[in-house]
C-alpha positions as CSV (number, residue, x, y, z in Angstrom):
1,X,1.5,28.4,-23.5
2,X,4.6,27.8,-21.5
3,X,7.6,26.3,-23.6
4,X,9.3,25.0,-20.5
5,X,10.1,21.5,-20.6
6,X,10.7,19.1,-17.0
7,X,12.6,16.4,-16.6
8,X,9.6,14.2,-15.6
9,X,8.5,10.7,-17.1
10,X,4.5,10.6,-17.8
11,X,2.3,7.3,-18.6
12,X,-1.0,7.8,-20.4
13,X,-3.3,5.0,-20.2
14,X,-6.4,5.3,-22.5
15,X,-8.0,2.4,-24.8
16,X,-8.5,5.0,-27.7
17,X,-5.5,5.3,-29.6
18,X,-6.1,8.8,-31.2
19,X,-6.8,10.0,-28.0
20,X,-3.3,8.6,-27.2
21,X,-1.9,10.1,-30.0
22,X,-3.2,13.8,-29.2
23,X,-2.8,13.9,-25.5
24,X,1.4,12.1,-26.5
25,X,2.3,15.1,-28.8
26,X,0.8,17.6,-26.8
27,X,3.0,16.6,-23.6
28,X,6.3,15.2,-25.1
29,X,6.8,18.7,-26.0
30,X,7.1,19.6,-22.2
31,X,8.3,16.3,-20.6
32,X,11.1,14.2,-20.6
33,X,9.5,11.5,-21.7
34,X,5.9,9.9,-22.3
35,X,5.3,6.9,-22.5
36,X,1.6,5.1,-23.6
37,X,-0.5,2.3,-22.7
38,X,-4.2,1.1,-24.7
39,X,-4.4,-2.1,-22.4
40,X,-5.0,-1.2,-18.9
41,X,-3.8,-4.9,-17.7
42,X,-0.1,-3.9,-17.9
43,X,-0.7,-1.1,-15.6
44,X,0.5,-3.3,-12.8
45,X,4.1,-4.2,-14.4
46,X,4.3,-0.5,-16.1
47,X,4.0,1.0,-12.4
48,X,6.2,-2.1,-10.7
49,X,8.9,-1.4,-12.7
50,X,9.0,1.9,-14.1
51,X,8.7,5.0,-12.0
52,X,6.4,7.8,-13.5
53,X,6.1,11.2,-12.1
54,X,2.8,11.5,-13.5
55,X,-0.2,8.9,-14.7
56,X,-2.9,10.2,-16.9
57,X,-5.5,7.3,-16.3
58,X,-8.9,7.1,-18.5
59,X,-11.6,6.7,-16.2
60,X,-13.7,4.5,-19.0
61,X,-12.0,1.1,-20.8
62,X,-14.3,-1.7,-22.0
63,X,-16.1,-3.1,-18.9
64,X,-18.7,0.5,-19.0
65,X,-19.0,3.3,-21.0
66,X,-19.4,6.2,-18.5
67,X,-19.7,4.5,-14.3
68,X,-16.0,5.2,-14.6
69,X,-16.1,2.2,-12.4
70,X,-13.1,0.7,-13.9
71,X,-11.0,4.0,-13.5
72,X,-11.3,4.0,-9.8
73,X,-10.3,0.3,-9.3
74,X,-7.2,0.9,-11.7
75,X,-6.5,4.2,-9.5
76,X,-7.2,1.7,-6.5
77,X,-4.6,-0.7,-8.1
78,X,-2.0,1.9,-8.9
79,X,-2.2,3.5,-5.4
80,X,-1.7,-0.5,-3.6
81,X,1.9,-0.7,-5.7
82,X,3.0,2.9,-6.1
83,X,1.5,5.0,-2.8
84,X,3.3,7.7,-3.6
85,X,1.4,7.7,-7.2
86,X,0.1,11.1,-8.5
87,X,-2.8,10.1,-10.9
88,X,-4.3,12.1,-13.0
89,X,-7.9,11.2,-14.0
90,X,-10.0,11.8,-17.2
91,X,-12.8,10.9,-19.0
92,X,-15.3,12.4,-21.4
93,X,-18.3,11.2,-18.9
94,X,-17.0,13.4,-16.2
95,X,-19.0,15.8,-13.8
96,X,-18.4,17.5,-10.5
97,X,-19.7,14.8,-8.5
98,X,-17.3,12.2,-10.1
99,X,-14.1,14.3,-10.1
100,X,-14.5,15.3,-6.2
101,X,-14.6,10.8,-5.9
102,X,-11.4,10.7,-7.5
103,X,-9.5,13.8,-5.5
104,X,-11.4,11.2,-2.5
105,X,-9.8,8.4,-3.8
106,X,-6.4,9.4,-4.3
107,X,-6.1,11.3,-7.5
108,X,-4.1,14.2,-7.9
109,X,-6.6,15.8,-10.5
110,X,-9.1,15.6,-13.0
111,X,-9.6,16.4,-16.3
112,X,-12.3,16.6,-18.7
113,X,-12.4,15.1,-22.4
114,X,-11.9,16.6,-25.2
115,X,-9.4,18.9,-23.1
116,X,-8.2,22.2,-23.5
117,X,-4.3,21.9,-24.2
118,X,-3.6,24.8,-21.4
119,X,-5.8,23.2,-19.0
120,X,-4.5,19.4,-18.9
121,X,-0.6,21.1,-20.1
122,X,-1.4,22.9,-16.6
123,X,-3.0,20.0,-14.5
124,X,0.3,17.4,-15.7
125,X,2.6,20.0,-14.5
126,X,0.7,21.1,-11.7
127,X,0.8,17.2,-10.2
128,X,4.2,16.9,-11.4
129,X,5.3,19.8,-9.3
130,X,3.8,18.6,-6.5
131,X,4.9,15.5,-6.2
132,X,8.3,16.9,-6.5
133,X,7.6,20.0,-4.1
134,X,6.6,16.7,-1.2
135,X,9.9,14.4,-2.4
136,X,12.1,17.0,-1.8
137,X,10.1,17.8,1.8
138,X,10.6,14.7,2.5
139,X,12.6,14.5,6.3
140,X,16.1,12.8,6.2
141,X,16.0,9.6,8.3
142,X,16.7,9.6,11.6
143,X,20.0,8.8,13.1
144,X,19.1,5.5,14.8
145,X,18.2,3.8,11.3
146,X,20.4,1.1,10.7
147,X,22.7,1.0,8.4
148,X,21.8,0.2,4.7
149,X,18.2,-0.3,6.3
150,X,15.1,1.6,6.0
151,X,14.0,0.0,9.7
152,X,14.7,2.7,12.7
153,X,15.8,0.6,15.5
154,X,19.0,-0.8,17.5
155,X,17.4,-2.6,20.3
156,X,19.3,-6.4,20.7
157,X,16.0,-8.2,19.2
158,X,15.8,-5.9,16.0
159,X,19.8,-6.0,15.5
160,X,18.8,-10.0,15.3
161,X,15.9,-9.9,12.8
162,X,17.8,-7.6,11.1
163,X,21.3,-9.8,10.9
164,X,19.2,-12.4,9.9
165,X,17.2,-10.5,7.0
166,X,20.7,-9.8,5.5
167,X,21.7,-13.4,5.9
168,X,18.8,-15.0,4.3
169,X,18.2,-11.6,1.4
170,X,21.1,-13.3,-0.9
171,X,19.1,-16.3,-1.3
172,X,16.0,-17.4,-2.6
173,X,14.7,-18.9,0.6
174,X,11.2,-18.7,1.2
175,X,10.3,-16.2,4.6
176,X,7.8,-16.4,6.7
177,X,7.3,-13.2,8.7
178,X,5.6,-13.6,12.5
179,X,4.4,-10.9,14.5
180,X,1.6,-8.5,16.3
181,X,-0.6,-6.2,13.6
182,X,1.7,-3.1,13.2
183,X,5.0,-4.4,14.1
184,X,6.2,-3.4,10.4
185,X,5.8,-6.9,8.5
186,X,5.9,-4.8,5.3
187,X,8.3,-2.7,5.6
188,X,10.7,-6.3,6.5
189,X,9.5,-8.0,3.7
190,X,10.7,-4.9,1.4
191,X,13.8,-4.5,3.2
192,X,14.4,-8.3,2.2
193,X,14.0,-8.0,-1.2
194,X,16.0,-4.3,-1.4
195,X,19.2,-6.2,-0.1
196,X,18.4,-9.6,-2.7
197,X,19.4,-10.0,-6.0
198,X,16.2,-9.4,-7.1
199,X,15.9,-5.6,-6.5
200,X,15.4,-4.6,-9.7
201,X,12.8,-6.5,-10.3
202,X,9.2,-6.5,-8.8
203,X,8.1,-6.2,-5.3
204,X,4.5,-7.6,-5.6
205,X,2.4,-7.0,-2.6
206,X,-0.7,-9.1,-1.6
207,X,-3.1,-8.6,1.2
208,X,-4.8,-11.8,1.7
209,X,-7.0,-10.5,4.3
210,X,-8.7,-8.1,1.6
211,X,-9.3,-10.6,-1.5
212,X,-13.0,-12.3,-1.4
213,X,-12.7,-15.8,-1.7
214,X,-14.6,-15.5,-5.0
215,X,-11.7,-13.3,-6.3
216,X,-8.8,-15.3,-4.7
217,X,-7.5,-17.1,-8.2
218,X,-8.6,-14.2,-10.7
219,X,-6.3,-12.2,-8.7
220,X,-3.3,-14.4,-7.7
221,X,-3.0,-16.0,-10.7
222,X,-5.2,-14.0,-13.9
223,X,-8.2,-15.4,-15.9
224,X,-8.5,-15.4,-19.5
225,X,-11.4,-13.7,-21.8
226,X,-14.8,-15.3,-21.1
227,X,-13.4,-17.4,-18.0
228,X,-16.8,-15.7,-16.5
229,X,-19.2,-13.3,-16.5
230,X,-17.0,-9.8,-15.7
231,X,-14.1,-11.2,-17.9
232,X,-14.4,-8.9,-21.2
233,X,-10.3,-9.4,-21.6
234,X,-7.1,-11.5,-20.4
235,X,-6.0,-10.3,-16.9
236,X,-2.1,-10.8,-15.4
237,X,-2.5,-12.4,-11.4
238,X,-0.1,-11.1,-9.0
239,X,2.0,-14.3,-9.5
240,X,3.3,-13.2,-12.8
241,X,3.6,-9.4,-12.5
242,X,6.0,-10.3,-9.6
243,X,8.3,-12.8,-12.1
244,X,11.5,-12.7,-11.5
245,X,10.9,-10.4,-8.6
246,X,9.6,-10.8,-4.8
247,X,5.7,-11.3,-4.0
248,X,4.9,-10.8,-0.6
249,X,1.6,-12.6,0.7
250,X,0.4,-11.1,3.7
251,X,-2.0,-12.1,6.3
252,X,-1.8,-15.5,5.3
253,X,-3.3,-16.9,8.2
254,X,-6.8,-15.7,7.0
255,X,-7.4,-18.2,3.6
256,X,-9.1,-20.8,4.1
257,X,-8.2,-24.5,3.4
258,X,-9.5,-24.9,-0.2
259,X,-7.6,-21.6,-1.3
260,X,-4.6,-23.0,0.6
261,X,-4.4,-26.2,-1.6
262,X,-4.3,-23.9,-4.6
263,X,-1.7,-21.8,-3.3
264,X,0.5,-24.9,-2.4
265,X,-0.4,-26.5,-6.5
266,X,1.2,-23.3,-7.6
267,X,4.2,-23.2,-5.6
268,X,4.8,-26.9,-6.1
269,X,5.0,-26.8,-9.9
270,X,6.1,-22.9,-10.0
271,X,3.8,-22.2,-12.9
272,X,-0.1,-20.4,-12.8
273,X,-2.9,-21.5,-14.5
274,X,-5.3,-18.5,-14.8
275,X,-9.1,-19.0,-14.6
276,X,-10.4,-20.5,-17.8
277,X,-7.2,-22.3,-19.3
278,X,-5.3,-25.2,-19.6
279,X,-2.0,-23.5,-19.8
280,X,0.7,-23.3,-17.2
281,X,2.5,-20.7,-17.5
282,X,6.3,-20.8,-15.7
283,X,7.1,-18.3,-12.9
284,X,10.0,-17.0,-10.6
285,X,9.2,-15.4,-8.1
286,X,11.0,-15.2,-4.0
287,X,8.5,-15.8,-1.9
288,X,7.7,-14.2,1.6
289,X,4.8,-14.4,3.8
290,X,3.4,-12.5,6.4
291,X,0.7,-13.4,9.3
292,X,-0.1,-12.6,12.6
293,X,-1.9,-15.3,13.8
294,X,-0.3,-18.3,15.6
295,X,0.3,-20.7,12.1
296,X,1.9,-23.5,14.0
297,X,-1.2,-23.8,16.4
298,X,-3.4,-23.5,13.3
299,X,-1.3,-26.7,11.5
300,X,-2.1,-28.5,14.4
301,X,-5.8,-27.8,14.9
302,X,-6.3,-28.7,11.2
303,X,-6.7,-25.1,10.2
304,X,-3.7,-24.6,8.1
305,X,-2.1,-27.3,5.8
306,X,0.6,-28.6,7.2
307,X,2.5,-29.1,3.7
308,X,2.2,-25.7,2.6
309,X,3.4,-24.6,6.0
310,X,6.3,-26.4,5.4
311,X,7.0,-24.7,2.1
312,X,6.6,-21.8,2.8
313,X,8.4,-21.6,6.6
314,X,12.2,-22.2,5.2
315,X,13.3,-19.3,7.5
316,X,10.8,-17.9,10.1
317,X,11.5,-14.5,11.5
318,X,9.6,-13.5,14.2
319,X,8.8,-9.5,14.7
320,X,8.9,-8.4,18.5
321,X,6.4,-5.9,19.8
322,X,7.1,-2.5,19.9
323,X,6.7,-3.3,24.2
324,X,9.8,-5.7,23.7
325,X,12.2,-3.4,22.5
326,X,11.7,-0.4,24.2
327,X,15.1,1.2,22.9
328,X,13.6,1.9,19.9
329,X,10.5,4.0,20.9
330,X,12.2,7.2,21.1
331,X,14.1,6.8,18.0
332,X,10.6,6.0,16.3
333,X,8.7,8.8,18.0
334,X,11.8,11.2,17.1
335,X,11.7,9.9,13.4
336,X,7.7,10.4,13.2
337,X,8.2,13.7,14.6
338,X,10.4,14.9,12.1
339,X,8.7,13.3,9.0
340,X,4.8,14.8,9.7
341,X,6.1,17.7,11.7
342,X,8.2,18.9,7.7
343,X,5.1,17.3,6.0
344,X,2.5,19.4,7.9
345,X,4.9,22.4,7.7
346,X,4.6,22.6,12.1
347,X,7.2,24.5,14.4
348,X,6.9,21.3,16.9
349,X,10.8,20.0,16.9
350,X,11.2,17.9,20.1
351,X,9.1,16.1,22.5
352,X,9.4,17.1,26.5
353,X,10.6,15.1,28.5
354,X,7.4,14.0,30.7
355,X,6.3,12.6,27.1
356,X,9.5,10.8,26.5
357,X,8.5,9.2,30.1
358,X,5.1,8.4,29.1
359,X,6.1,6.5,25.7
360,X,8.3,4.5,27.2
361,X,5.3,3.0,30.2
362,X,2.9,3.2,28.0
363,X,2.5,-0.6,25.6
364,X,1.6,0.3,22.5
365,X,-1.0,-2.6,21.6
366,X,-1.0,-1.4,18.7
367,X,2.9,-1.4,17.6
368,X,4.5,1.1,15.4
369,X,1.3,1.6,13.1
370,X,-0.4,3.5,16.9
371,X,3.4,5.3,17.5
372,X,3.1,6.2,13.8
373,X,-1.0,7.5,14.0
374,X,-0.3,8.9,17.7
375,X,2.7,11.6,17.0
376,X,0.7,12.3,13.5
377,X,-2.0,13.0,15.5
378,X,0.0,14.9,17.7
379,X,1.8,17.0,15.3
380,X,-0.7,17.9,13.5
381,X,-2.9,19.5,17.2
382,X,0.2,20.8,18.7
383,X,0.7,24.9,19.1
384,X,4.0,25.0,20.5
385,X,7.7,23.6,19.1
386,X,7.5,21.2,22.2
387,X,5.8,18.2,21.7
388,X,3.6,17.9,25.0
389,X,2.4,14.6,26.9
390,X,-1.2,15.7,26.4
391,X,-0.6,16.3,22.8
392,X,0.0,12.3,22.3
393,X,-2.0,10.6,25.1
394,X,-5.7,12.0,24.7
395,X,-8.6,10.1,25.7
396,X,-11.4,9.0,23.8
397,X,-14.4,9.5,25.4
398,X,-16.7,7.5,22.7
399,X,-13.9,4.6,23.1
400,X,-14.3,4.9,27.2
401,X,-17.8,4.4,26.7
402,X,-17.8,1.4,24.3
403,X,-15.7,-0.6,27.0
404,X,-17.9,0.2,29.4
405,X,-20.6,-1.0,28.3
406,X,-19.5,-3.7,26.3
407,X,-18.1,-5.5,23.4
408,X,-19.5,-4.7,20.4
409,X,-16.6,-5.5,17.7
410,X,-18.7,-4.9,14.7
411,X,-20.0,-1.0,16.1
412,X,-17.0,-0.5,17.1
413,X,-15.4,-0.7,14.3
414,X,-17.8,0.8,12.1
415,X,-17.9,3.8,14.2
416,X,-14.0,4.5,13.9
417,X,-14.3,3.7,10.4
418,X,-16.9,6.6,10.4
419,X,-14.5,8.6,12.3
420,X,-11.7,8.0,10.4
421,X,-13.4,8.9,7.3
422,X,-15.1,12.1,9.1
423,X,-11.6,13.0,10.3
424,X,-9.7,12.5,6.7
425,X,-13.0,14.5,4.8
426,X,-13.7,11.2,3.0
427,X,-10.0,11.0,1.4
428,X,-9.9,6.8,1.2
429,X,-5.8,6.8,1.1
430,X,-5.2,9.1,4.4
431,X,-8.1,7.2,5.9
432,X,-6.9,4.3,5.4
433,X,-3.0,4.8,6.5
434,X,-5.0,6.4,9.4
435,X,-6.6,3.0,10.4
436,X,-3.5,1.1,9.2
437,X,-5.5,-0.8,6.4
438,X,-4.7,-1.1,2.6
439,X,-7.5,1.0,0.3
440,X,-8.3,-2.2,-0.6
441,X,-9.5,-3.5,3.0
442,X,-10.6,-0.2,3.6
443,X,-13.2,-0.2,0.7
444,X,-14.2,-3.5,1.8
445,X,-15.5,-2.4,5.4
446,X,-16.8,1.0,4.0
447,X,-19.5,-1.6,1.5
448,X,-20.1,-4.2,4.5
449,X,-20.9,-1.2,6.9
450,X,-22.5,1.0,4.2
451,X,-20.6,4.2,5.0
């Protein structure tokens, strides 16, 4: 067995302390540093605010015995907050069938318990490596990102969201972020909270839009042991693993008036009650939100209170369409060529100019998220080191037909689900950056459709 020991930081998170134990003094021998974890609940702060090159996950805690049900929805979990992530899975219920759902899912590997010490010394070291292998891979940004930003573009109407993101990041104001699906709410709201005073702290994502309404306070704000049927042990909410940090509530515009008035209770009194108790429990968190829908319209047709509108809305920051600011559309195709074209290890280096043409008449609908998919697309089908117009703009012929014969929202979008999924071999991360949905949504529509 190798004696070689990497500079990496591993988290182990298993409810059985010997296995802890065993699996701690095997790798502490070859790592930096390992840390351990019996109760998976404080996965979500361990991952928020430490940064592990490597996450051996138990696939089994007290909800089941051997689904490994649980597993996936902590790898789900880990995945939402950390991407980049490389999980390791294991579990003494394992098969073939089961470990080929995790590599789907987004592990980077699977072991079996009890392990061999070669094999799972091998497997942590094999993820590590790669992890490091695709960070260093990683292509340098491009020249037209602003400075001290992770946001490509110089156009007048970014330079002003931008001035005013720095303005309002030194403060605790609460944000609300305005703009078309794909025009990079996100990526805003984390540049917000990079430049605050809250950086080292949490940056707590929410998608509204995927949380059932069933679910809404269980995961905003945590439930206690017994608060129902599912709840075998205390749970943190998303409220109070972003304390002290910056929680980011997108697609707001999507809960419905009853969740609403709990969201407002909460950010009245600044404290979370979970589901079954009495306590309140204090919490500081920045606030931004994110929607795409027309709020004030909403307020005024009764379909969003107007009160929390006005709590949340301190500084509005509207996001312009990629259509509105032309001058960065090169810069972002240029950038998206460089990153997948070093990721996918292609010789394709520039675009021609007939494409640079075409990108700039053509009006993205879709925003940066269809730029993004379109040149990955691209990059990944070209043969040449000259990106070609026809690599980028190819027609769909099963879209063509679906407009011409109708709209059909719900087959049509359970047919590029299918696609997506078909094109990705069932991998539920790439698919889903592929569709520009969180796992989370994405698992959603593959139960309603029953893909």
């Amino acid at each position: 067995m190798t004696t070689t020991t990497l500079p990496g930081k591993i988290l182990i998170v298993d409810d059985d302390m010997d296995v802890l134990r065993a699996a701690r003094l095997l790798l502490k021998r070859h790592f930096g540093q390992v840390d351990f974890e019996r109760n998976p609940q404080k996965i979500p702060y361990l991952v928020s605010n430490f940064e592990y090159d490597v996450i051996l996950l138990d696939m089994n805690f007290t909800r089941d015995l051997s689904s490994g049900k649980e597993g996936f929805e902590w790898l789900d979990r880990i995945l939402d907050i950390q991407p980049s992530a490389a999980v390791v899975m294991f579990t003494a219920y394992g098969d073939v069938e089961m470990a080929v759902r995790a590599i789907k899912a987004g592990a980077a590997d699977f072991v079996l318990k009890p392990w061999e010490n070669e094999k799972l010394l091998a497997t942590m070291q094999g993820a590590y490596n790669k992890k490091h292998q695709h960070k260093d891979k990683v292509a340098p940004p491009s020249p037209a990102t602003n400075n001290n930003s992770s946001i490509i573009g110089n156009s007048p109407s970014m330079m002003a969201v931008l001035d005013t993101a720095e303005r309002v990041a030194g403060t605790d104001a609460n944000v609300l972020i305005l703009g078309e699906n794909g025009t990079g709410k996100d990526m805003l709201a984390r540049h917000i909270h990079q430049l605050s005073h809250r950086t080292s702290h949490p940056f707590v994502s929410v998608d509204l839009g995927a949380i059932s309404e069933s679910l809404f306070e269980s995961e905003l704000f945590g439930h206690v042991k017994g608060a129902f049927t599912d709840a075998r042990e205390d749970r943190v909410g998303r409220f109070e693993e972003a304390n002290k940090g910056t929680i980011f509530l997108d697609e707001l515009g999507n809960i419905s008036l009853p969740l609403q008035a709990k969201l407002l209770t909460v950010l009245q009194n600044r404290s979370v009650t979970k589901v079954g108790s009495n306590k309140a429990n204090p919490v500081d968190v920045r606030l931004i939100c994110a929607t795409n829908r027309n709020i004030q319209q909403m307020a005024a047709q009764h379909l969003f209170r107007q009160d929390l509108l006005y709590r949340i809305n301190t500084i509005e920051i509207h996001l312009p369409p990629l259509r509105e600011r032309q001058e960065d559309i090169i810069a972002l195709a240029e950038h998206f060529l460089q990153l997948y074209s070093s990721k996918y290890k292609r010789p394709v280096n520039s675009l021609h100019e007939s494409l640079v043409q075409q990108l700039l008449q053509y009006d993205w609908p879709g925003n940066i998220r269809e730029l993004q998919h379109a040149m990955e697309r691209a990059v990944i089908l070209s043969q040449g080191k000259v990106l070609q117009a026809k690599d980028v703009f190819v027609k769909n012929p099963v879209q063509e037909t679906q407009l011409n014969t109708g709209y059909n929202l719900e087959e049509m979008e359970r047919n590029i689900i299918t696609q997506a999924m078909k094109k990705c071999n069932g991998n539920i991360t790439e698919a889903a950056r592929e569709l520009g949905l969180s796992r989370a949504a994405l698992y959603r529509r593959l139960e309603k459709y029953n893909i």
